[in-house]
C-alpha positions in Angstrom: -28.2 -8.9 71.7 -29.4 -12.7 72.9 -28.2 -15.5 71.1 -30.7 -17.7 70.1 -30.2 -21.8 69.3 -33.4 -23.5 67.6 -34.2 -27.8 67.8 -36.2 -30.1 67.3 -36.8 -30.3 63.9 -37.0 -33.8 61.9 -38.5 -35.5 59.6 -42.2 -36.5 60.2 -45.2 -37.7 58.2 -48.0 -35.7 57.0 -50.5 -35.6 60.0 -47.7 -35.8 62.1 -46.4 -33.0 64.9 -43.0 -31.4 66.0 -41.9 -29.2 68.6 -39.4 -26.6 67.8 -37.2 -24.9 71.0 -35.7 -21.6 70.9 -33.5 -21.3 73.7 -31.4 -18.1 74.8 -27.9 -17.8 75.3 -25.6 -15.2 76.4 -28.4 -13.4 78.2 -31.9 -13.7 78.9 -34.7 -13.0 77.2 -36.2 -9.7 79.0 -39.6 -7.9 79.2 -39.4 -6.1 76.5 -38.4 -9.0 73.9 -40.4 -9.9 71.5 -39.9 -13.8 69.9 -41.0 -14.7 67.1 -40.7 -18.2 64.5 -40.2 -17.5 60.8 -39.5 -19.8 58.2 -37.4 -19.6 54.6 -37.3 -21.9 51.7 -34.7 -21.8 49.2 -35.2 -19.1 46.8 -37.9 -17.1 48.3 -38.8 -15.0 51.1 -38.3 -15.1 54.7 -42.0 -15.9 56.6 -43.4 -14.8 59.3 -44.8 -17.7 61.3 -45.8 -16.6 64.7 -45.0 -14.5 67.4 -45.0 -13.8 71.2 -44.4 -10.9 74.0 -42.0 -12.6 76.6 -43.3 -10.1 78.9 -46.5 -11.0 78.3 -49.3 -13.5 77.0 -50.3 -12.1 73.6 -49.4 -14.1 70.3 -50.0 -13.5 67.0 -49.9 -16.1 63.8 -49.9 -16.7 60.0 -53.1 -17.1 58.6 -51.3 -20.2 56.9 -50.4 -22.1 60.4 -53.6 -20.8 62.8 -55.3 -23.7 64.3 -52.5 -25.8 63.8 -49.3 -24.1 65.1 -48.7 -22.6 68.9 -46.1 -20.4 70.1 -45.4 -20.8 74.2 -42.7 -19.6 76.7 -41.2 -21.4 80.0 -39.8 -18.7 81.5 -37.9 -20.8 83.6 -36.0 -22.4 81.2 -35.9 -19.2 79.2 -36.9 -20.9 76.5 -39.7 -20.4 73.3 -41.7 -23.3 71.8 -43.2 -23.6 68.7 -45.6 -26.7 69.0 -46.9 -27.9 65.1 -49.4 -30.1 64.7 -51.3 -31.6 61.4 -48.3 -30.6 59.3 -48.4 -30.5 56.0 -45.7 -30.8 53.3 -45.9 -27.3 52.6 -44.4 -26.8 56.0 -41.4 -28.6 54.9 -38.2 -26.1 55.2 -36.1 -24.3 57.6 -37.1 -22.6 60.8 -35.7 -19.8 62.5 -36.2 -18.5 65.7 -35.7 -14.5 65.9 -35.7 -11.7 68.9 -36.5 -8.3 69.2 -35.7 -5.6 71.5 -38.8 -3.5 71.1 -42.0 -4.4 72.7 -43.8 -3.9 69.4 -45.3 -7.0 67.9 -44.2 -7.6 64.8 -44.2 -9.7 61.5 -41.2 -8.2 59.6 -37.9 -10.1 59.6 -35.9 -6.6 59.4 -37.7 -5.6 62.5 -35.4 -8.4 64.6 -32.1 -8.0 65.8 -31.3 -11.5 67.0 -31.3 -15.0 64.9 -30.7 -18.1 65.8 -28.9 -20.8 62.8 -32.1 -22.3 61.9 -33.7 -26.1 61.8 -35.0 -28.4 59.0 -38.5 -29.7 59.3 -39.5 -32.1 56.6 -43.0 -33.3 55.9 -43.3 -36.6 53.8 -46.4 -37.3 52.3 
């Protein structure tokens, strides 16, 4: 499985924007991965935030961050983005950057094998 390592996250205002990075190690990503962004806060759920075909252009978000999130590749630097933008401080908590081997979109953390550690964003009001 590819190793995953998220940054970029911080502390910003509300308003504000932050660009997350999901970079592979180990291996590349391949055709057939599917990347997605999910986000936990202590004491609840895992949630889905977007996702994207590596081998492909289609992406797929969270009613709760269309508009104002966008998921991108550089294949080049085999790396996924996750630009936000007009954050709120609902957004505030940790992001994770996940992988999976199937090239079936998805929006179920137990349908991704890989995981990267995870990084704080914080939105101050």
């Amino acid at each position: 499985q590819v190793q995953l390592v998220e940054s970029g996250g911080g502390l910003v205002q509300a308003g504000g924007s932050l660009r997350l990075s999901c970079a592979a190690s180990g291996r590349t990503f391949t055709t057939y991965n599917i990347v997605g962004w999910f986000r936990q806060a202590p004491g609840k759920e895992r949630e889905f935030v977007a996702t994207i075909k590596w081998g492909g252009s289609s992406t797929y978000y969270a009613d709760s961050v269309k508009g104002r999130f966008t998921i991108s590749r550089d294949n080049a630097k085999n790396t996924v983005y996750l630009q936000m933008n007009s954050l709120k401080p609902e957004d505030t908590t940790i992001y994770y950057c996940a992988a999976r081997d199937i090239f079936r979109m998805s929006t179920s953390p137990s349908d991704f094998g890989s995981w990267g550690q995870g990084t704080q964003v914080t939105v101050s009001s």
